[in-house]
N, C-alpha and C positions, 0 to 999 in steps of 0.2 A: 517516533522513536520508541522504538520498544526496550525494556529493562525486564531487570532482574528473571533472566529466559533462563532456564535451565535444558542446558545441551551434555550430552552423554556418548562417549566414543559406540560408535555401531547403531546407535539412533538413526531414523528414517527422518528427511526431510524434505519438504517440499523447494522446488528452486522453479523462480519465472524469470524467465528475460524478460529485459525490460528494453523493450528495441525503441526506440522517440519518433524512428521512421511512421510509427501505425499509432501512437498514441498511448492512453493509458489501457486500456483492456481491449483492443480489436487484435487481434493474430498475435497472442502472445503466446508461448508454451510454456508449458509446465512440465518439470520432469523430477522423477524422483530422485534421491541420493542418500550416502550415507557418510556420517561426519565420521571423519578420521582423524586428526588431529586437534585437540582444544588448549589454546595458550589466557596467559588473561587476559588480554585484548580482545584477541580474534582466532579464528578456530578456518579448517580447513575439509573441505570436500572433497569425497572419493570422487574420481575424474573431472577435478575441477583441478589443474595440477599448475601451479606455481597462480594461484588465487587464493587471494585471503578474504577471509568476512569478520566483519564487525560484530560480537558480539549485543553490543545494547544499539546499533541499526539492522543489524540482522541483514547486512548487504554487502558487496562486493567495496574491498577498498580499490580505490582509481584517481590515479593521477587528473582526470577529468571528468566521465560521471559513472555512475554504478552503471552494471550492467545486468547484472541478477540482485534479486532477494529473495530473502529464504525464511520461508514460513514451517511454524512446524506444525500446523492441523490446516485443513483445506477450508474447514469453516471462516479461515483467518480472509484469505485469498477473495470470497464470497462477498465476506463485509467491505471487505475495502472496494469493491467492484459497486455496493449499492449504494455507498458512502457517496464516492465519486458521480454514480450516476444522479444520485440526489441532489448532490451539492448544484450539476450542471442543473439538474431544473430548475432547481431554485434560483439559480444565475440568471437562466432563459426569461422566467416568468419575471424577475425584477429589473433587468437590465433596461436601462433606459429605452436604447435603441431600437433591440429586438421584444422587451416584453411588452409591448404596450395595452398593459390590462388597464381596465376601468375598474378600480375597488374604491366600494364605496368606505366612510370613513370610518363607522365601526366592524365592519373586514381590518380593516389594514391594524385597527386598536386590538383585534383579535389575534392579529397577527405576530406583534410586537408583546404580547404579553406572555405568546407561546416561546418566543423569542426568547425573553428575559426571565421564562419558567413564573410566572407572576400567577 
């Protein structure tokens, strides 16, 4: 959830579909735009026409689920892609099923401490 965004009529912004067919970041696109209209809710994209966006999610309202979000620096886009990709390894490496590492028991204390920033 992103807040307190400061958006400006004729601003550039970044817009990715968000397609669920490919996942979170495989064949997504990115295209650029320019905000046209801003109410206090939600604000509205040049050729994005009868679609509204959420100011503090910064996405597509929808009666079922988003289907763009809209960033406004490409550094944004980046982080959430390494975010994502980090979080799966670390899923990978601890999930019961598929991680099955052997860490011995001051690893795993080293682990937990990074964990809880200790």
């Amino acid at each position: 959830m992103k807040k307190d965004v400061l958006l400006q009529i004729g601003q550039k912004v970044l817009v990715k579909r968000l397609d669920p067919r490919y996942g979170r970041d495989e064949k997504t696109t990115i295209t650029e735009a320019i905000v046209e209209k801003i109410g206090k809710k939600y604000f509205y994209l040049k050729g994005y026409w009868s679609t509204k966006f959420s100011i503090t999610e910064m996405r597509d309202i929808s009666n079922y689920t988003s289907v763009y979000a809209v960033y406004l620096f490409e550094q944004e886009i980046k982080d959430e892609k390494e975010y994502f990709e980090k979080m799966k390894f670390l899923r990978d490496t601890f999930d019961y099923c598929r991680g099955k590492k052997d860490f011995k028991l001051d690893q795993l204390r080293k682990i937990c401490n990074i964990i809880n920033n200790e």
